[in-house]
SESE-551505 format. One record per residue (C-alpha): x, y, z. Coordinates in steps of 0.5 Angstrom, whole numbers, plus 500, padded with zeros to 3 digits. Layout:
<lokes>
<loke><xx>X</xx><yy>Y</yy><zz>Z</zz></loke>
...
</lokes>
This chain:
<lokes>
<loke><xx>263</xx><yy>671</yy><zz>779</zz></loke>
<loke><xx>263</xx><yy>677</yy><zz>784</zz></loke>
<loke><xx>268</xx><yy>677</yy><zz>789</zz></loke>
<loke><xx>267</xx><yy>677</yy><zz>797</zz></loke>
<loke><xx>268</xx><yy>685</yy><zz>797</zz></loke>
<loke><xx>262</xx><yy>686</yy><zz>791</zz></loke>
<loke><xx>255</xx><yy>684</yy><zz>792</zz></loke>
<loke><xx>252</xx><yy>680</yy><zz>786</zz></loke>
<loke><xx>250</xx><yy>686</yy><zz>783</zz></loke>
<loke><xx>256</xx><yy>687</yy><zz>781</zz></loke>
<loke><xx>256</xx><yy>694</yy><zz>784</zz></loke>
<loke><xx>263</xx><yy>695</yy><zz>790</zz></loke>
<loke><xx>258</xx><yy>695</yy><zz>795</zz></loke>
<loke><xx>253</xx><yy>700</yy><zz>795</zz></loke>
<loke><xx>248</xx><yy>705</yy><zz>791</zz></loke>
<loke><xx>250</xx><yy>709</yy><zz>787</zz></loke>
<loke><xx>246</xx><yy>714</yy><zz>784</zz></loke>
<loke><xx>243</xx><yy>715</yy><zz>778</zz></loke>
<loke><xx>248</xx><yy>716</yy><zz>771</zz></loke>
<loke><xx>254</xx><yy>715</yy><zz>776</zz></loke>
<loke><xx>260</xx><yy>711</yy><zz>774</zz></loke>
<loke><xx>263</xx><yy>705</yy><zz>779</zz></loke>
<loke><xx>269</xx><yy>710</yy><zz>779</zz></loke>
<loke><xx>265</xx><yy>715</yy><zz>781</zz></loke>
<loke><xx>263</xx><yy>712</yy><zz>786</zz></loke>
<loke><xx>268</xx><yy>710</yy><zz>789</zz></loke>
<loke><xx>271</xx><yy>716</yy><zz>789</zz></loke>
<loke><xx>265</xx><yy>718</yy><zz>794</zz></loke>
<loke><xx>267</xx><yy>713</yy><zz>798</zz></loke>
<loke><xx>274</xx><yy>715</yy><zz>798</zz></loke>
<loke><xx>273</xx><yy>722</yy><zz>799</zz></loke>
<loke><xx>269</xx><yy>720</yy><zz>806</zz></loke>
<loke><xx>274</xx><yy>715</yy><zz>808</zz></loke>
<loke><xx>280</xx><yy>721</yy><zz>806</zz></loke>
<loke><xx>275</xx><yy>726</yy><zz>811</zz></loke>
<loke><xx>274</xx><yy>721</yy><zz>817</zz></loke>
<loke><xx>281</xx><yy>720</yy><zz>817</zz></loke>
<loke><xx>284</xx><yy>727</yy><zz>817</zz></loke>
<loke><xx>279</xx><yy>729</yy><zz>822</zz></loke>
<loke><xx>280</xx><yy>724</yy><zz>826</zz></loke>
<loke><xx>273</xx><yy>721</yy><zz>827</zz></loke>
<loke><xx>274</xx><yy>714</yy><zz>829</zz></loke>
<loke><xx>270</xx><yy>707</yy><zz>827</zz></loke>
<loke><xx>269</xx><yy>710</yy><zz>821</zz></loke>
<loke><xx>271</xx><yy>704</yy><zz>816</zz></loke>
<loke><xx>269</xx><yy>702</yy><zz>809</zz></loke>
<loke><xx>264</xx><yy>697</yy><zz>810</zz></loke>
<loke><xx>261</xx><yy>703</yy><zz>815</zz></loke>
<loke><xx>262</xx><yy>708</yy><zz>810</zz></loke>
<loke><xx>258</xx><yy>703</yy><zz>804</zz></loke>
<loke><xx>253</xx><yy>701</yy><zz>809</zz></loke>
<loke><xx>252</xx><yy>709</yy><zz>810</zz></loke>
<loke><xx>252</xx><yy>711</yy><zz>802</zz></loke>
<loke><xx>247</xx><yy>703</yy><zz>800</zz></loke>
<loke><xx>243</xx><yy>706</yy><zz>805</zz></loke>
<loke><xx>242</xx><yy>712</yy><zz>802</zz></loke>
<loke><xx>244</xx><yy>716</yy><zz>810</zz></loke>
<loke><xx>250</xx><yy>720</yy><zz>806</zz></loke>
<loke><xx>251</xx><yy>722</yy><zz>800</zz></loke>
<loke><xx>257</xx><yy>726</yy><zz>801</zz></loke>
<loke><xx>261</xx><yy>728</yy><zz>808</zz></loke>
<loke><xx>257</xx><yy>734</yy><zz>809</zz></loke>
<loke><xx>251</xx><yy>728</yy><zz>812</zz></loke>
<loke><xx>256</xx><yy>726</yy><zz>817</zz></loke>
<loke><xx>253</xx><yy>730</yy><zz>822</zz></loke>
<loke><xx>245</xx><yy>729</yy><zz>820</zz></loke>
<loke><xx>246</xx><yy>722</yy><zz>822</zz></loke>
<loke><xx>244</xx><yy>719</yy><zz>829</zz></loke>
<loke><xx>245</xx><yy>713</yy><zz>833</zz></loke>
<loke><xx>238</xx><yy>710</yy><zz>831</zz></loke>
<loke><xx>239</xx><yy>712</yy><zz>824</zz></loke>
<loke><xx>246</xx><yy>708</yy><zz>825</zz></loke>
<loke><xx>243</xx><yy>702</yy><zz>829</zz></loke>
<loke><xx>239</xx><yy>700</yy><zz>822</zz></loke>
<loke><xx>246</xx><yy>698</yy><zz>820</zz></loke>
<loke><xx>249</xx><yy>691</yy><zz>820</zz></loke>
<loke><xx>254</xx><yy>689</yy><zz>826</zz></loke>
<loke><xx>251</xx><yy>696</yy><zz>829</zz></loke>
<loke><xx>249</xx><yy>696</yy><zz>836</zz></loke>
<loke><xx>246</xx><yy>701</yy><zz>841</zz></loke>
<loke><xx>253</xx><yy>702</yy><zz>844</zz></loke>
<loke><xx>256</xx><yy>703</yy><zz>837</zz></loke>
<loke><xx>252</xx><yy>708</yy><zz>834</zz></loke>
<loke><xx>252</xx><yy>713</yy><zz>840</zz></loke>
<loke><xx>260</xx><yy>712</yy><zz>840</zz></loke>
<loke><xx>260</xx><yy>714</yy><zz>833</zz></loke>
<loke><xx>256</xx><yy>720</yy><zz>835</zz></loke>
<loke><xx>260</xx><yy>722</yy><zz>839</zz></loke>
<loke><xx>266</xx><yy>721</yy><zz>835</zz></loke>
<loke><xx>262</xx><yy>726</yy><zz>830</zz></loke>
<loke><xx>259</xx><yy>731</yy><zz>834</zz></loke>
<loke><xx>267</xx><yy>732</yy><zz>837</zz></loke>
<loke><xx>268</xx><yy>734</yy><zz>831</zz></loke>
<loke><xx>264</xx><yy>740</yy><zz>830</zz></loke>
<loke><xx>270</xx><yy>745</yy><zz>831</zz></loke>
<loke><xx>275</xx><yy>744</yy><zz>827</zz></loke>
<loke><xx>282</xx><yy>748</yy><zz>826</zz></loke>
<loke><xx>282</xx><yy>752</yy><zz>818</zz></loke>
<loke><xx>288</xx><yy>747</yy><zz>817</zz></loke>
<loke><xx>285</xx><yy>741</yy><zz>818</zz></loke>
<loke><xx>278</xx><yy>743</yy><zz>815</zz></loke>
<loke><xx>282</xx><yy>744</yy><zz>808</zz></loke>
<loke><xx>286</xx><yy>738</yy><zz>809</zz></loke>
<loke><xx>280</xx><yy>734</yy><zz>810</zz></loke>
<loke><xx>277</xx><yy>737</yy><zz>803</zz></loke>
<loke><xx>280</xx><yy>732</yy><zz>799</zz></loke>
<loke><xx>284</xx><yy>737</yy><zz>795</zz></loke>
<loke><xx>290</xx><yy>736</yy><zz>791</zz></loke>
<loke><xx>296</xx><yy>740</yy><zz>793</zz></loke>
<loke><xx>292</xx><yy>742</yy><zz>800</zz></loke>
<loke><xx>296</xx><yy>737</yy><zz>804</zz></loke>
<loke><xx>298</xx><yy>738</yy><zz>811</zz></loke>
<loke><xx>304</xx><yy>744</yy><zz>810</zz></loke>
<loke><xx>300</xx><yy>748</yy><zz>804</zz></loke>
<loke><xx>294</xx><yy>747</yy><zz>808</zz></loke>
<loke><xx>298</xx><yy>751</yy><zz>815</zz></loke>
<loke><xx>300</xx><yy>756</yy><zz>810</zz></loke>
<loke><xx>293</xx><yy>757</yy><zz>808</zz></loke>
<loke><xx>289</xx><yy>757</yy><zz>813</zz></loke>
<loke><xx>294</xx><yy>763</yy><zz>816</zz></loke>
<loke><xx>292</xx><yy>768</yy><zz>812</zz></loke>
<loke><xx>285</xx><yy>768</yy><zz>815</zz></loke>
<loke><xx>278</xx><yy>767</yy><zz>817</zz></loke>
<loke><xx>275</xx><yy>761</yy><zz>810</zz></loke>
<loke><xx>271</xx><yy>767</yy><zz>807</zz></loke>
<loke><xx>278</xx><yy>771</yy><zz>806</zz></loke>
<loke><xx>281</xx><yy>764</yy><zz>803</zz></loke>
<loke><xx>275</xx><yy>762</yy><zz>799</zz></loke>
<loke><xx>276</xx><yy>768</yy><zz>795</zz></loke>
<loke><xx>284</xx><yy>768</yy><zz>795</zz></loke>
<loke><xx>286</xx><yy>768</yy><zz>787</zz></loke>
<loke><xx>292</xx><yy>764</yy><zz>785</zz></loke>
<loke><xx>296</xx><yy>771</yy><zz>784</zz></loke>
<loke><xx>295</xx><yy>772</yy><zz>792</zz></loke>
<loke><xx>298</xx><yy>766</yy><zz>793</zz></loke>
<loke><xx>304</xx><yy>765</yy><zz>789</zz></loke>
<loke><xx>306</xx><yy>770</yy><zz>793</zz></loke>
<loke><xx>307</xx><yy>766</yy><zz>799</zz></loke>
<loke><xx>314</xx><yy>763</yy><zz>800</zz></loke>
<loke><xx>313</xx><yy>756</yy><zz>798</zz></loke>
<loke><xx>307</xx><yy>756</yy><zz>794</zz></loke>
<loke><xx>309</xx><yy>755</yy><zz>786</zz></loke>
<loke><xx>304</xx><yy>757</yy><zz>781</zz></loke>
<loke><xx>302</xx><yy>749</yy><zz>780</zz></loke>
<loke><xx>300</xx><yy>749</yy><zz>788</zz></loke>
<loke><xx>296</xx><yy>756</yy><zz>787</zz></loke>
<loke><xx>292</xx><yy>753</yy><zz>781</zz></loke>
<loke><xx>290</xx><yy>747</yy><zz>785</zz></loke>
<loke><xx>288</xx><yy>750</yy><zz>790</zz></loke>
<loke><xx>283</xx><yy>755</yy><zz>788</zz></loke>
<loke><xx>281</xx><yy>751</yy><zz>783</zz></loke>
<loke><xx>279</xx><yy>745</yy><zz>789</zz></loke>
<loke><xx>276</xx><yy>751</yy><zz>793</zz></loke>
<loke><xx>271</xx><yy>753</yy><zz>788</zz></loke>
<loke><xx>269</xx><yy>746</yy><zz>786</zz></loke>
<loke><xx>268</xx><yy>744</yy><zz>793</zz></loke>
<loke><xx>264</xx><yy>751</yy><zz>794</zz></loke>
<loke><xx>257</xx><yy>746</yy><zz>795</zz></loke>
<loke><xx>260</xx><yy>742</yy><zz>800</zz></loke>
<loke><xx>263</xx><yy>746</yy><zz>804</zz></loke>
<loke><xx>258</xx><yy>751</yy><zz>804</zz></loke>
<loke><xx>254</xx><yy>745</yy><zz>807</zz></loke>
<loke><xx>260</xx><yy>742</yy><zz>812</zz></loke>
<loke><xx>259</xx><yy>750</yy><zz>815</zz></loke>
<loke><xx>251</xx><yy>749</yy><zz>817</zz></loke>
<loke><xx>254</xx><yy>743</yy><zz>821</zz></loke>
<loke><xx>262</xx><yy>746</yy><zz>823</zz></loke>
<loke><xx>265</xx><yy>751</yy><zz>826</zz></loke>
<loke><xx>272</xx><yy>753</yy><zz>824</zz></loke>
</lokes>
Protein backbone atom coordinates (compact mmCIF):
# COMPACT_ATOMS: atom_id res chain seq x y z
CA UNK A 1 0.00 0.00 0.00
CA UNK A 2 1.25 3.55 -0.93
CA UNK A 3 1.99 5.75 1.54
CA UNK A 4 0.33 9.64 1.81
CA UNK A 5 3.94 11.02 0.42
CA UNK A 6 3.92 8.31 -2.46
CA UNK A 7 1.62 8.56 -5.13
CA UNK A 8 -0.23 4.83 -6.42
CA UNK A 9 2.47 4.30 -8.79
CA UNK A 10 4.64 3.50 -6.07
CA UNK A 11 7.25 6.53 -7.42
CA UNK A 12 8.29 9.22 -4.47
CA UNK A 13 6.15 11.93 -6.17
CA UNK A 14 7.18 12.60 -9.47
CA UNK A 15 8.68 11.49 -12.97
CA UNK A 16 11.67 10.25 -13.04
CA UNK A 17 13.44 9.85 -16.19
CA UNK A 18 13.99 6.98 -18.14
CA UNK A 19 16.64 4.27 -16.58
CA UNK A 20 16.61 6.38 -13.35
CA UNK A 21 16.41 4.61 -10.19
CA UNK A 22 14.13 6.03 -7.09
CA UNK A 23 17.43 6.86 -5.34
CA UNK A 24 18.68 8.53 -8.01
CA UNK A 25 15.72 10.53 -8.16
CA UNK A 26 15.67 11.40 -5.04
CA UNK A 27 19.19 12.45 -5.03
CA UNK A 28 17.82 15.22 -7.75
CA UNK A 29 15.47 16.12 -5.63
CA UNK A 30 17.78 16.86 -2.81
CA UNK A 31 20.44 18.17 -4.53
CA UNK A 32 17.46 20.96 -5.61
CA UNK A 33 16.19 21.38 -2.16
CA UNK A 34 20.20 21.58 -0.95
CA UNK A 35 20.60 24.70 -3.54
CA UNK A 36 17.24 26.73 -2.65
CA UNK A 37 18.19 26.43 0.66
CA UNK A 38 21.89 27.43 0.53
CA UNK A 39 20.90 30.29 -1.51
CA UNK A 40 18.45 31.11 0.36
CA UNK A 41 15.66 31.05 -2.39
CA UNK A 42 12.43 31.12 -0.23
CA UNK A 43 9.05 29.03 -0.98
CA UNK A 44 10.93 26.27 -2.46
CA UNK A 45 9.75 22.92 -0.47
CA UNK A 46 9.70 19.79 -1.35
CA UNK A 47 6.16 19.19 -2.57
CA UNK A 48 6.89 22.59 -4.98
CA UNK A 49 10.16 20.74 -5.98
CA UNK A 50 8.56 17.18 -6.96
CA UNK A 51 5.73 19.31 -8.44
CA UNK A 52 8.56 20.96 -10.67
CA UNK A 53 10.29 17.86 -11.64
CA UNK A 54 6.67 15.60 -12.13
CA UNK A 55 6.08 18.10 -14.44
CA UNK A 56 9.02 17.93 -16.32
CA UNK A 57 9.63 22.40 -15.50
CA UNK A 58 13.14 21.24 -14.03
CA UNK A 59 15.27 18.67 -14.38
CA UNK A 60 18.28 19.92 -12.73
CA UNK A 61 18.62 23.52 -10.56
CA UNK A 62 20.15 25.22 -13.57
CA UNK A 63 15.96 25.19 -14.56
CA UNK A 64 15.29 27.36 -11.90
CA UNK A 65 15.80 30.60 -13.59
CA UNK A 66 14.04 29.54 -16.92
CA UNK A 67 10.82 29.02 -14.94
CA UNK A 68 7.93 31.57 -14.97
CA UNK A 69 5.16 32.76 -13.01
CA UNK A 70 2.57 31.44 -15.67
CA UNK A 71 4.71 28.01 -15.90
CA UNK A 72 4.16 27.80 -12.00
CA UNK A 73 0.66 28.84 -11.87
CA UNK A 74 -0.07 25.46 -13.57
CA UNK A 75 0.98 23.70 -10.01
CA UNK A 76 -1.38 22.83 -7.13
CA UNK A 77 -2.06 25.27 -4.12
CA UNK A 78 -0.18 28.06 -6.73
CA UNK A 79 -1.73 31.37 -7.26
CA UNK A 80 -0.84 34.22 -9.41
CA UNK A 81 0.40 35.91 -5.99
CA UNK A 82 2.76 33.02 -5.42
CA UNK A 83 4.60 32.42 -8.36
CA UNK A 84 5.34 35.93 -9.00
CA UNK A 85 6.81 35.79 -5.50
CA UNK A 86 8.77 32.67 -6.15
CA UNK A 87 10.07 34.57 -9.03
CA UNK A 88 11.19 37.08 -7.43
CA UNK A 89 12.83 35.05 -4.96
CA UNK A 90 14.76 33.54 -7.90
CA UNK A 91 15.49 36.28 -9.84
CA UNK A 92 17.05 37.93 -6.57
CA UNK A 93 19.61 35.27 -6.93
CA UNK A 94 21.03 35.74 -10.04
CA UNK A 95 24.21 37.25 -8.52
CA UNK A 96 25.79 35.28 -6.08
CA UNK A 97 29.21 35.43 -4.08
CA UNK A 98 31.92 32.50 -5.28
CA UNK A 99 31.48 30.99 -1.73
CA UNK A 100 27.90 30.66 -1.61
CA UNK A 101 27.71 29.56 -5.46
CA UNK A 102 30.35 26.56 -4.39
CA UNK A 103 28.42 25.53 -1.50
CA UNK A 104 25.30 25.46 -3.18
CA UNK A 105 26.73 22.74 -5.79
CA UNK A 106 26.09 20.08 -3.65
CA UNK A 107 29.82 19.03 -3.25
CA UNK A 108 31.23 17.00 -0.42
CA UNK A 109 33.95 18.68 1.56
CA UNK A 110 32.78 22.05 -0.05
CA UNK A 111 31.13 23.49 3.04
CA UNK A 112 30.94 26.96 4.29
CA UNK A 113 34.67 27.23 5.49
CA UNK A 114 36.61 25.37 2.63
CA UNK A 115 34.15 27.11 0.02
CA UNK A 116 35.69 30.73 1.66
CA UNK A 117 38.83 29.57 1.22
CA UNK A 118 38.39 28.46 -2.32
CA UNK A 119 36.43 31.05 -3.54
CA UNK A 120 39.58 33.44 -2.30
CA UNK A 121 41.67 32.14 -4.85
CA UNK A 122 40.04 33.61 -7.90
CA UNK A 123 37.42 34.30 -10.58
CA UNK A 124 35.51 30.44 -10.93
CA UNK A 125 37.64 29.93 -14.40
CA UNK A 126 40.77 30.09 -12.12
CA UNK A 127 38.88 27.62 -9.63
CA UNK A 128 37.74 25.49 -12.06
CA UNK A 129 40.81 24.55 -13.30
CA UNK A 130 42.91 24.32 -9.78
CA UNK A 131 44.44 20.51 -9.07
CA UNK A 132 44.28 18.78 -5.75
CA UNK A 133 48.61 19.64 -5.56
CA UNK A 134 47.25 23.64 -5.49
CA UNK A 135 45.27 23.21 -3.02
CA UNK A 136 46.84 20.90 -0.57
CA UNK A 137 49.07 23.66 -0.37
CA UNK A 138 46.39 25.89 1.29
CA UNK A 139 46.50 25.68 5.15
CA UNK A 140 43.69 23.72 6.31
CA UNK A 141 43.22 21.71 3.03
CA UNK A 142 44.35 17.94 3.57
CA UNK A 143 44.55 15.99 0.61
CA UNK A 144 40.92 14.19 1.16
CA UNK A 145 39.50 17.72 0.98
CA UNK A 146 41.40 18.57 -2.21
CA UNK A 147 40.40 15.31 -3.91
CA UNK A 148 36.83 15.81 -3.35
CA UNK A 149 36.58 19.04 -4.41
CA UNK A 150 38.33 18.91 -7.86
CA UNK A 151 36.58 15.83 -8.18
CA UNK A 152 33.00 17.48 -7.34
CA UNK A 153 34.19 20.61 -9.61
CA UNK A 154 34.61 18.42 -12.86
CA UNK A 155 31.49 16.18 -12.11
CA UNK A 156 29.56 19.20 -11.91
CA UNK A 157 31.15 20.69 -15.07
CA UNK A 158 27.63 20.49 -16.97
CA UNK A 159 25.77 22.21 -14.38
CA UNK A 160 27.55 25.01 -13.68
CA UNK A 161 28.41 25.70 -17.08
CA UNK A 162 24.40 25.88 -17.27
CA UNK A 163 23.74 27.95 -13.83
CA UNK A 164 26.67 30.56 -15.54
CA UNK A 165 24.06 31.18 -18.59
CA UNK A 166 21.79 32.29 -15.73
CA UNK A 167 24.00 33.68 -12.72
CA UNK A 168 26.78 35.80 -12.07
CA UNK A 169 29.32 35.16 -9.87
Amino acid sequence: RASSSTPSCGRPGGRRTRGETVTEWKARVAEFLHFVRVLEIEGFGEKLVRQLFAHGFVSDVADIFQLTAETLRDLDRMGETLAAKLIRAVDSRRKVGGDLFLRSLGIAELGKHIAGIVAGLGDLAHIRALTPEALVSIHSIGDAIASSVVAGLARKARLIDRLLAHVRV
